[in-house]
MIPALO-297905 format. One line per 4 residues: their letters; for each residue x, y, z of N, C-alpha, C. Coordinates in steps of 0.02 Angstrom, whole numbers, plus 50000, padded with zeros to 5 digits. Each point is the difference from the previous one (the first is absolute). Example, Ala and Ser with C-alpha at 12.3 -4.5 7.8 and 13.67 -1.06 7.14 Angstrom:
MIPALO-297905
as) 50660,49716,50390,49955,50059,50000,50045,50060,50000; 49982,50053,49964,50042,50059,50003,49961,50055,50037
//
This chain:
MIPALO-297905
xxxx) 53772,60280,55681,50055,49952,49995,50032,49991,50068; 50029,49941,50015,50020,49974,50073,50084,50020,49993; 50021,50061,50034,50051,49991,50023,50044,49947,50048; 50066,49952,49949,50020,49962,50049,50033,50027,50054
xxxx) 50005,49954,50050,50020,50021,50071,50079,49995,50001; 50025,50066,50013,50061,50003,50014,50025,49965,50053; 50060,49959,49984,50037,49963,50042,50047,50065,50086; 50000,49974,50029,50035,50030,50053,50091,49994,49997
xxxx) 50002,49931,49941,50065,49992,50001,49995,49919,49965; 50073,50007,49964,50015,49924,49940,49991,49955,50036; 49959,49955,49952,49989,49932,50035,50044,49948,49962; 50029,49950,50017,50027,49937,50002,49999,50007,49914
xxxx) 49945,49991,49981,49992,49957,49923,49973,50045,49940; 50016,50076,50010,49996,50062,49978,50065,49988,49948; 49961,50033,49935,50052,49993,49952,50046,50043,50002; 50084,50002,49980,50037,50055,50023,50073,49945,49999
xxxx) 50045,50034,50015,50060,49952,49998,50047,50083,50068; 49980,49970,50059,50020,50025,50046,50085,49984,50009; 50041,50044,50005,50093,49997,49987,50025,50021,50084; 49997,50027,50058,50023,50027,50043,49972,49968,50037
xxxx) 50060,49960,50067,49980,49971,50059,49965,50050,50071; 50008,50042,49969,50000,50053,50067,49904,50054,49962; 49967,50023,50025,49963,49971,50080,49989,49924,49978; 50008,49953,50049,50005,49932,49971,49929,49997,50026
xxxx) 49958,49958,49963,49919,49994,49998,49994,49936,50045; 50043,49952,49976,49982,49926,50034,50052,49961,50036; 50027,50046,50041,50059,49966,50047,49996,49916,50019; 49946,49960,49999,50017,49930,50021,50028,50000,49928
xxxx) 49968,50002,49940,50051,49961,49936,50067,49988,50004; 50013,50083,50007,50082,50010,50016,50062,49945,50041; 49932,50007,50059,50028,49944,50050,49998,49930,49961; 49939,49985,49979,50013,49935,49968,50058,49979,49935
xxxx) 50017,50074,49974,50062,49994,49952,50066,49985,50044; 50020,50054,50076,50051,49963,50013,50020,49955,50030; 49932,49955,50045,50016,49929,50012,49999,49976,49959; 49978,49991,49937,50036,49951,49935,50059,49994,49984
xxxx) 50031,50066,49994,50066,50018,50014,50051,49966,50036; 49976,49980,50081,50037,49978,50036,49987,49919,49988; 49942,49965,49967,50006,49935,49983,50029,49996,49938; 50062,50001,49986,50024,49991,49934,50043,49951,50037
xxxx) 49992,49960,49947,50020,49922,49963,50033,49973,49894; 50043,49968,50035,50021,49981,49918,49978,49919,49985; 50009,49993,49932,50001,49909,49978,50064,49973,50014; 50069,50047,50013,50045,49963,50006,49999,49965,50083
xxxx) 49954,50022,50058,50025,49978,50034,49926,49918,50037; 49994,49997,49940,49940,49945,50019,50035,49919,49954; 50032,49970,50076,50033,49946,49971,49962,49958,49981; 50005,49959,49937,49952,49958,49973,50048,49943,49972
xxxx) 50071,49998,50044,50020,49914,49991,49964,49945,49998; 49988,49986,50076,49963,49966,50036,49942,49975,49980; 49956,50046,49959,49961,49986,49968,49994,49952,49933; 50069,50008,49945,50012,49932,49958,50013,49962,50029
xxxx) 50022,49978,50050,49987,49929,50013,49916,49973,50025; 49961,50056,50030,49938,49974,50041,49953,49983,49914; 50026,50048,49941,49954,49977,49938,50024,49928,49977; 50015,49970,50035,50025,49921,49987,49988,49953,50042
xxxx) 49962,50022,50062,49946,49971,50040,49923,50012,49977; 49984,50050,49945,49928,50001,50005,49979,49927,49977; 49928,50000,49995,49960,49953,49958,49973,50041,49945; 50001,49958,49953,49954,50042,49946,49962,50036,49989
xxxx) 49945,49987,50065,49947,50050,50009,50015,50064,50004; 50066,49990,50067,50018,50068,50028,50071,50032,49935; 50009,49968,49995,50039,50034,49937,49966,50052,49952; 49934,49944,49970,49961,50045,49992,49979,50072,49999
xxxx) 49975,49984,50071,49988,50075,50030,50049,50052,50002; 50078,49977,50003,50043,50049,49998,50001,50037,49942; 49998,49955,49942,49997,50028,49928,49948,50057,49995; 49923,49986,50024,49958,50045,49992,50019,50058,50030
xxxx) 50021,50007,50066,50005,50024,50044,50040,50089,49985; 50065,49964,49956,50057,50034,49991,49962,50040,49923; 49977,49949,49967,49961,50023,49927,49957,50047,50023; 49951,50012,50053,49979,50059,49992,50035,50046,50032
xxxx) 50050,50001,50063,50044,50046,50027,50032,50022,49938; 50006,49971,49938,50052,50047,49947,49962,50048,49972; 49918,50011,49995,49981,50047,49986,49948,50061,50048; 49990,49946,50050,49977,50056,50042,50004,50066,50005
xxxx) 50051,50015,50039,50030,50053,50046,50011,50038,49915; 50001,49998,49939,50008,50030,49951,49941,50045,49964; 49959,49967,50026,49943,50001,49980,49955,50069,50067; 50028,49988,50048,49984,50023,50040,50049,50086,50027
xxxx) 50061,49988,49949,50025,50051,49986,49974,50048,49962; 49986,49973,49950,49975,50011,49931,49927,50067,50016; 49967,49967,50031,49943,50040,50052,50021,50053,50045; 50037,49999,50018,50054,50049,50030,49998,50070,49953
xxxx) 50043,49972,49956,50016,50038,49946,49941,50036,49955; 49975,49962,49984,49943,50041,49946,49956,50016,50005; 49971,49983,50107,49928,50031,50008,50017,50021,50058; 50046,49981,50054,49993,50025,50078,50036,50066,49993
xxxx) 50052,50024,50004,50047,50023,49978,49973,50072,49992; 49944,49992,49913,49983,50079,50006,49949,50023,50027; 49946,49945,50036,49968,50035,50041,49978,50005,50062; 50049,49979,50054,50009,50018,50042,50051,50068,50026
xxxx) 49970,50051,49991,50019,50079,50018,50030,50029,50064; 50039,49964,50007,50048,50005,50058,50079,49991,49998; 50024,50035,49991,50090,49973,50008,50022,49953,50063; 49977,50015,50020,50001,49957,50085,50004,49931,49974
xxxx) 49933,49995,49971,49962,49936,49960,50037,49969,49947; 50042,50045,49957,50006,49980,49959,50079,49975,50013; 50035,50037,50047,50073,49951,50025,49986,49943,50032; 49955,49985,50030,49975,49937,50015,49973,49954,49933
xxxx) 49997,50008,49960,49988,49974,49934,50052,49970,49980; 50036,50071,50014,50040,49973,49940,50064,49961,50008; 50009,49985,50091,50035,49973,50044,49970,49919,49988; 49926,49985,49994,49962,49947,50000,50029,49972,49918
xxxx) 49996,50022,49961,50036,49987,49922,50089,49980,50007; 50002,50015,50041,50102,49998,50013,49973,49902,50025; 49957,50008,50071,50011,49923,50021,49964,49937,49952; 49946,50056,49961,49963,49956,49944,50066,49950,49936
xxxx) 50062,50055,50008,50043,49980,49956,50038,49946,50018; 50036,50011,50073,50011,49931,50030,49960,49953,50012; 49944,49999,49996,49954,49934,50020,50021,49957,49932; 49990,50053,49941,50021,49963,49947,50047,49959,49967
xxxx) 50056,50050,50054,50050,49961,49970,50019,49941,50058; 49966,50007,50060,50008,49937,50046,49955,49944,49943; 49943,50010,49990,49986,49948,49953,50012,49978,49949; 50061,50049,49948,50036,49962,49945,50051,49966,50058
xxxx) 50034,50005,50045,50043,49981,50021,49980,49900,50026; 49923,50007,50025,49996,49935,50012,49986,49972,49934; 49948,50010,49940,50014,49962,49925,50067,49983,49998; 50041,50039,49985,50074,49966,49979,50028,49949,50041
xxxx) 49979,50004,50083,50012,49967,50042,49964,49929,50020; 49946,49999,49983,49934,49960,50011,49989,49969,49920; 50010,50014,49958,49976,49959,49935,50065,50005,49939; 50039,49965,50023,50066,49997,49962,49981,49958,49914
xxxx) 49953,49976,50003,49977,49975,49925,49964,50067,49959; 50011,49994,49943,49995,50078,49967,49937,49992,49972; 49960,49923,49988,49961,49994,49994,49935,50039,50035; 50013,49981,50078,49953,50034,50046,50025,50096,50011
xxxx) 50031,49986,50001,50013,50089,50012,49968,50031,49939; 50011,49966,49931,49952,50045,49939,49929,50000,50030; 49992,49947,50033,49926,50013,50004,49974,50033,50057; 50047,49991,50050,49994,50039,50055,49999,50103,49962
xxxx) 50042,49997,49992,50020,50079,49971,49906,50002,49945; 49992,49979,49974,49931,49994,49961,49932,49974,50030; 49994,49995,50072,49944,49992,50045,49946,50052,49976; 50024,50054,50020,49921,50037,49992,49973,49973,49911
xxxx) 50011,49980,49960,49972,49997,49924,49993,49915,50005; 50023,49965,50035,50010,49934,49979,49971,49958,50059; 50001,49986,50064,49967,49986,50047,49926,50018,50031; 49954,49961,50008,49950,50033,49979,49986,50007,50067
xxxx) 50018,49983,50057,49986,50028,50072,50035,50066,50025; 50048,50010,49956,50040,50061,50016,49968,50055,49934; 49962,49985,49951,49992,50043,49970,49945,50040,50011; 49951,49943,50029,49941,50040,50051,50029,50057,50040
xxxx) 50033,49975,50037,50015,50059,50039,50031,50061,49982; 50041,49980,49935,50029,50065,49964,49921,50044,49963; 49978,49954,49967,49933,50043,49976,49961,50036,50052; 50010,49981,50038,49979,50033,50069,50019,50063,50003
xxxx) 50080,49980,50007,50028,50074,50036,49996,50052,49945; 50011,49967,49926,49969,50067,49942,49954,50033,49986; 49939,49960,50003,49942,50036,50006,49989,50048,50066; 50032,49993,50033,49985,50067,50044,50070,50061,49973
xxxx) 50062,49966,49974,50049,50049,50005,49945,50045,49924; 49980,49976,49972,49975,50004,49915,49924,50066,50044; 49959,49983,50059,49956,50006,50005,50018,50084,50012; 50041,50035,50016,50017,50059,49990,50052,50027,49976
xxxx) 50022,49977,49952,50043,50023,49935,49991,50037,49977; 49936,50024,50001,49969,50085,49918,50008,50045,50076; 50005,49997,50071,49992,50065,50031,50062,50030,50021; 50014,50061,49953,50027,50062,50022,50005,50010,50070
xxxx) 49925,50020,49987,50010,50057,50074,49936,49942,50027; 49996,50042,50079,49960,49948,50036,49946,50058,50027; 49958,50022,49941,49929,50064,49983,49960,49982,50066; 49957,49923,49955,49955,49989,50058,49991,49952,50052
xxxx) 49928,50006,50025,50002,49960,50058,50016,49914,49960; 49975,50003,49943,49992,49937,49953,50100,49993,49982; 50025,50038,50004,50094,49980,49987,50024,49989,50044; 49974,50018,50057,50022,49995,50066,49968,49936,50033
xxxx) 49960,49992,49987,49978,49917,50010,50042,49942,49981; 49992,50019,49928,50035,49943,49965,50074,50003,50011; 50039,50064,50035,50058,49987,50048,50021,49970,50014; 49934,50003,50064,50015,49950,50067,49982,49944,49993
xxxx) 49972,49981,49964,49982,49927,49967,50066,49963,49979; 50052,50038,49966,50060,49984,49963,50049,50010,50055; 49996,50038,50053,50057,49975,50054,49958,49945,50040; 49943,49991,50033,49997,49964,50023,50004,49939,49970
xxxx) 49968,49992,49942,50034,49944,49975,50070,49957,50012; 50048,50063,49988,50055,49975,50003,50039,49976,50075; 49972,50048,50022,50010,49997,50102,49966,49941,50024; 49939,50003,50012,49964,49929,50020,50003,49931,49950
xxxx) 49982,50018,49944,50010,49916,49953,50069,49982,49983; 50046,50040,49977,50038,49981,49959,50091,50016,50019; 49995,50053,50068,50055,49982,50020,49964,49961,50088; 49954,50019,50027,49971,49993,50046,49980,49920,50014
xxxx) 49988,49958,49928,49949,49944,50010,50048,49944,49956; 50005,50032,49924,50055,49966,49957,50046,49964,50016; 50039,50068,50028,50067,49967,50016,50008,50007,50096; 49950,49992,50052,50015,49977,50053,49979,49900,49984
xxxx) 49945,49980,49940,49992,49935,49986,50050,49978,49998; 50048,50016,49940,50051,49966,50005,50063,50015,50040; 50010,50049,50061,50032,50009,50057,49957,49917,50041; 49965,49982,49999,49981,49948,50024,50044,49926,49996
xxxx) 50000,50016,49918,50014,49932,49966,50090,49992,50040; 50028,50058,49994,50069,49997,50024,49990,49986,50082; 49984,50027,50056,50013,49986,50065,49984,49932,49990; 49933,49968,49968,49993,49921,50000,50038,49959,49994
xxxx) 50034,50022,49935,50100,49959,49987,50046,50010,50082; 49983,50047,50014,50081,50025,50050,49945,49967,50074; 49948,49989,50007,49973,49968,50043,50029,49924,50011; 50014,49977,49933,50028,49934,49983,50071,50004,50021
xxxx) 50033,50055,50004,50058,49998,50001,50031,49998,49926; 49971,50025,49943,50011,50031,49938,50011,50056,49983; 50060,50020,49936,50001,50038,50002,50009,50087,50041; 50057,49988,50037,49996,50053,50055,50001,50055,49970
xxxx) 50078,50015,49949,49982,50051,49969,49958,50033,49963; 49958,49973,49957,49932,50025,49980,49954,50034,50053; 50004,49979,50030,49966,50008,50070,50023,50073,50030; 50079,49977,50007,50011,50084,50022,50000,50040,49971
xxxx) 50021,49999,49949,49975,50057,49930,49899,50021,50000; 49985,49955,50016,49939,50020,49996,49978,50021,50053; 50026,49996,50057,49990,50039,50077,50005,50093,49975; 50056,49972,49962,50007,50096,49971,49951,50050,49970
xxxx) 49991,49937,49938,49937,50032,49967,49940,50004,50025; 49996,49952,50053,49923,49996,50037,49990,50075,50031; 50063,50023,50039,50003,50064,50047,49999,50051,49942; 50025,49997,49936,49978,50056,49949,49940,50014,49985
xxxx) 49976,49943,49984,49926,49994,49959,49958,50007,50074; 50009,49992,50055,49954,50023,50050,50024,50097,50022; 50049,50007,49965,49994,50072,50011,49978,50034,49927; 50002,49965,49962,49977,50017,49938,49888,50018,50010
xxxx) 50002,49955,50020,49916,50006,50029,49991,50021,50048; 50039,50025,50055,50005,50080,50059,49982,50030,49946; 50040,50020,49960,50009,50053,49980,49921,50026,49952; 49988,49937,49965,49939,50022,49947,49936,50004,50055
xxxx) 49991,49971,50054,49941,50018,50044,49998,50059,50022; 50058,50024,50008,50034,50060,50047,49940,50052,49909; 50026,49999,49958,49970,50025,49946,49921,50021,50000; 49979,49933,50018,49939,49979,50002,49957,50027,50044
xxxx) 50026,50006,50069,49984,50045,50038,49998,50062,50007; 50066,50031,49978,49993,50067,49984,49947,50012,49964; 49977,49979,49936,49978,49999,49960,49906,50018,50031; 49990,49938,50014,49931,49997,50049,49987,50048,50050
xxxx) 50047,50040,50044,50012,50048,50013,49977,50074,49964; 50034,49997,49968,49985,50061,49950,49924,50006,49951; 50009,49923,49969,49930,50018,49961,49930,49914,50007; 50008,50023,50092,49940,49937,50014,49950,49976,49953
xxxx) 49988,50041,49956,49942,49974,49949,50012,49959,49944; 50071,49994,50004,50028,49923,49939,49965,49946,50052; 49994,50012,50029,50024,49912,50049,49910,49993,50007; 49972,49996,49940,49923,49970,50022,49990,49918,49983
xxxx) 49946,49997,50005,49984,49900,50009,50031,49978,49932; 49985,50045,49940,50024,49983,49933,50054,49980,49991; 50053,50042,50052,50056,49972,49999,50020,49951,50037; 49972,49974,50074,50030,49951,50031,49952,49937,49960
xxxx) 49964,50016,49949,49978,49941,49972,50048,49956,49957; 50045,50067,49962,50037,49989,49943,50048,49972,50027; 50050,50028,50075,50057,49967,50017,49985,49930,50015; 49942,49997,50033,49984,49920,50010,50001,49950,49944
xxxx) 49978,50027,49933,49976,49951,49966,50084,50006,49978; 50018,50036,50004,50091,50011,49961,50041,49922,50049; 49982,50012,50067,50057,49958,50035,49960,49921,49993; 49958,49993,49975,49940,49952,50011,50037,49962,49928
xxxx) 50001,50057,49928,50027,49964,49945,50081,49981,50021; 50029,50044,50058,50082,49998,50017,50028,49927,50024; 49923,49982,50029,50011,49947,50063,49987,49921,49929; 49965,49995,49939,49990,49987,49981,50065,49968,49959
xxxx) 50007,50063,49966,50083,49977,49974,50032,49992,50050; 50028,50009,50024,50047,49972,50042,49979,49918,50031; 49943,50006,49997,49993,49896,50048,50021,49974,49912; 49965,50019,49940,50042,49986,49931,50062,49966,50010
xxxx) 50040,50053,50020,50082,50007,49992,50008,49924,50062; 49960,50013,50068,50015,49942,50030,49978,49931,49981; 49949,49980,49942,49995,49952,49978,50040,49961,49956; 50042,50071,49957,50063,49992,49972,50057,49973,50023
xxxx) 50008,50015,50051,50068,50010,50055,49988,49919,50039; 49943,49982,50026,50000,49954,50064,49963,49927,49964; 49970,49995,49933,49975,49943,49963,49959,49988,50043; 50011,49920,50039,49970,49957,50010,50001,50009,50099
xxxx) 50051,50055,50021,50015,49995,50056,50066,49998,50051; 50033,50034,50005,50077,50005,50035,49988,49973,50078; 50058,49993,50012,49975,49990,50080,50004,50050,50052; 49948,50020,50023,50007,50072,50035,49981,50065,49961
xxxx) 49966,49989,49935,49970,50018,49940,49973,49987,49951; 49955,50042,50011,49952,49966,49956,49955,50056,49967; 49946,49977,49920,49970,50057,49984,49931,50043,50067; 49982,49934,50022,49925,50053,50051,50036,50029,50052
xxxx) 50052,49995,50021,50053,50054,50046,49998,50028,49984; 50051,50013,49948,50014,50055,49965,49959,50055,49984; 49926,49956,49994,49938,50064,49973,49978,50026,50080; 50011,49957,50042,49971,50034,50063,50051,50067,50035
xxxx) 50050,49967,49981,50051,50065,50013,49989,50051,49963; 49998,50009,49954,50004,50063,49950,49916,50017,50017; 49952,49999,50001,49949,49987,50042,49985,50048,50067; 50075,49965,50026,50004,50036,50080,50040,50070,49980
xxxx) 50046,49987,49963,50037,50053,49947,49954,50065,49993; 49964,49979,49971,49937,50059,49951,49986,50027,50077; 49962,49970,50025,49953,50015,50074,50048,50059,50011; 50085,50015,50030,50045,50029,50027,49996,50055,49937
xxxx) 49977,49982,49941,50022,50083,49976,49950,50025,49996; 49934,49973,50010,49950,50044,49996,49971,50044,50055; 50042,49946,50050,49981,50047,50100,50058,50048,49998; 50045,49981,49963,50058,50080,49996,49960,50051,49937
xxxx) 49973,49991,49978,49959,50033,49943,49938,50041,50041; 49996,49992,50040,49907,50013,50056,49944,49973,49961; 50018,49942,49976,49925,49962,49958,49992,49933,50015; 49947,49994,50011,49960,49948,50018,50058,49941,49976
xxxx) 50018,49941,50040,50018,49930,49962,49945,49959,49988; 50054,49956,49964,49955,49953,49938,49993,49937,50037; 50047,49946,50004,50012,49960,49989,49994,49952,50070; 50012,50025,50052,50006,49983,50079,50047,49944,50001
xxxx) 50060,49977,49966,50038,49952,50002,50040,49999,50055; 50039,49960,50026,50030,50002,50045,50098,49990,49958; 50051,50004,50050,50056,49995,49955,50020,49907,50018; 49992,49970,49956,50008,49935,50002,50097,49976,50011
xxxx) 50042,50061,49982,50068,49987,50011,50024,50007,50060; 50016,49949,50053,50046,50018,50050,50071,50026,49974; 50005,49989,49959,50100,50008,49987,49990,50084,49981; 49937,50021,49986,50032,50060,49974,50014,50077,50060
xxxx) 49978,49955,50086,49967,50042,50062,50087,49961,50014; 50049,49941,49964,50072,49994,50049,50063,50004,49958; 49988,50070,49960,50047,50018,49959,50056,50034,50038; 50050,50002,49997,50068,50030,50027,49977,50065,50014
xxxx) 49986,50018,50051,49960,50069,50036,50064,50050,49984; 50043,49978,50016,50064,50042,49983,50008,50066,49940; 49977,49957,49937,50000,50019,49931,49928,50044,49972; 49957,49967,50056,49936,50011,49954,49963,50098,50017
xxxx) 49981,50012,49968,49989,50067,50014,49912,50004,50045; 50002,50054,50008,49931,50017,50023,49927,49968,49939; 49953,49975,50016,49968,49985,49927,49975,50088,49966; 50003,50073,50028,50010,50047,49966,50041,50060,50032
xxxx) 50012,49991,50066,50058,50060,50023,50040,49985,50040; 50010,49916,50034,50052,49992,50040,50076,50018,49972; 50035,50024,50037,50079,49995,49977,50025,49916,49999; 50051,50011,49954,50049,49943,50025,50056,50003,50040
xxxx) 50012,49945,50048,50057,50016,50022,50070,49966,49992; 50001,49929,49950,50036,49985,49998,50034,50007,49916; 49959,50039,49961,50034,50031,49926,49980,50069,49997; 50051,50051,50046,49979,50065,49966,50054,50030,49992
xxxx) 50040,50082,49992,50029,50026,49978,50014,50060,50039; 50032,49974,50065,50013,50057,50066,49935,50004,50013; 49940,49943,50039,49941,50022,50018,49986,49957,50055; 49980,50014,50057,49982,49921,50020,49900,50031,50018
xxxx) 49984,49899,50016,49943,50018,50023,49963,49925,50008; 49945,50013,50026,49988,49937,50045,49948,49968,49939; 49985,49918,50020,49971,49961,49971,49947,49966,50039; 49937,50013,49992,49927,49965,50044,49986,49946,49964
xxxx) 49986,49966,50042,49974,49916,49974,49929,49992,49969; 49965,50055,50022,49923,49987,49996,49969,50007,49933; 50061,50017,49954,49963,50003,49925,49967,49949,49974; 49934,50010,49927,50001,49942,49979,50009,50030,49935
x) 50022,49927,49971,50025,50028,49930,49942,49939,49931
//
């Protein structure tokens, strides 16, 4: 009989519910818990006057799009909590890890409530807000994408513990999912749809509110690569072709729904938007999480948005570790131009 090979020491995704910061195993996490810390932000301070009046300049089209827009922001970030909660949470075996979690669930809560804040603000007929609030079941471009994000939250639901190399796969399948498609691809699409408005000179506040969340949700995916790596680190033999087959075909179905959602959103054609943009971006999108992933890209798109390379440099964060310097919390720090987003 084959004696298994004793470990030298706990790895990352080792079942166990580790309680004491001290010997601390994974000092960047830590770090990545207390710069989150120092980007704290509220909904009260994202003015959105200015903005009822600019919803009385749209055109229908773009009205439109706001409705969708906000309809799936009401369930997103919930959904993406939700994942948090019932699969990241217990098995990642780190306290380090897991205050960074659970710091990421605190801003998951404000995103939410920045997005009840624009429904009440953005769709004053109760008509559309029922249906907005009922997107994922009732919209069928937004429900794709919700079936999306369940079948993977669903795809490891029965695991306890994380035994084998086969639980530990299907893991990283379920964060990356959520890191590259779905906070990574999802919702930087529709971070699109907003700079396009405020490109117009629409909508500012939406805009700045979403400068916020952009710098969350890009430290939100620091953080799960940061995982990912460790991870690959420790047990190189997850990461075979089987698997960069699977992430591909994952962001391939990601990239799919989502041009969906943009055929929903853009009809016949906006000006300065449109649906084959939209797919080339998310496109160029995928390409960026799979070269932060170390796997081959797909797609060779190029980023068809100028507006999204002349966003208020001020606000916008690193696309995964720059500081900000003009929203932090006793921090300063510099801002490079050369990102692409």
């Amino acid at each position: 009989m084959t004696v298994p090979r004793q470990r030298d020491r706990q790895m990352l995704l080792d079942p166990g519910m580790d309680l004491t910061l001290r010997p601390m195993r994974y000092p960047d996490f830590y770090e990545q818990y207390r710069a989150a810390i120092r980007n704290t932000w509220t909904v009260e301070e994202v003015d959105l006057a200015a903005d009822v009046a600019d919803l009385a300049k749209l055109t229908p089209g773009e009205y439109h799009l706001v409705k969708r827009l906000v309809a799936f922001f009401a369930t997103g970030d919930t959904i993406v909590a939700n994942n948090l909660v019932l699969n990241l949470y217990k098995h990642v075996n780190a306290p380090e890890a897991r205050l960074y979690l659970s710091r990421q669930l605190f801003e998951e809560a404000v995103h939410v409530q920045f997005y009840l804040t624009l429904l009440d603000t953005y769709l004053p007929d109760h008509d559309d807000r029922t249906e907005a609030f009922a997107a994922i079941e009732r919209i069928p471009s937004i429900k794709q994408k919700g079936d999306f994000c369940f079948r993977w939250i669903d795809s490891i639901d029965s695991l306890d513990e994380l035994r084998t190399p086969a639980d530990r796969r299907s893991f990283l399948l379920n964060l990356i999912c959520f890191a590259a498609c779905i906070e990574g691809l999802f919702f930087y699409g529709a971070f699109a749809y907003v700079y396009w408005l405020r490109s117009r000179g629409l909508l500012d506040g939406l805009a700045t509110g979403t400068n916020w969340v952009f710098r969350d949700e890009s430290m939100h995916m620091s953080f799960a690569f940061s995982v990912i790596e460790t991870v690959r680190k420790e047990e190189p033999e997850l990461f075979d072709d089987e698997l960069t087959a699977q992430v591909t075909r994952m962001l391939e179905e990601a990239v799919d729904a989502e041009a969906a959602f943009a055929e929903d959103v853009c009809g016949d054609g906006l000006s300065g938007m449109n649906t084959a943009d939209m797919r080339r971006y998310l496109e160029y999108v995928a390409d960026q999480r799979l070269a932060r992933l170390g796997m081959p890209t797909r797609f060779g798109s190029a980023n068809p948005f100028d507006f999204m390379a002349l966003q208020d440099v001020q606000e916008l964060t690193n696309f995964f570790e720059r500081r900000v310097s003009a929203y932090q919390v006793a921090v300063s720090g510099t801002v490079s131009l050369d990102e692409e987003f």
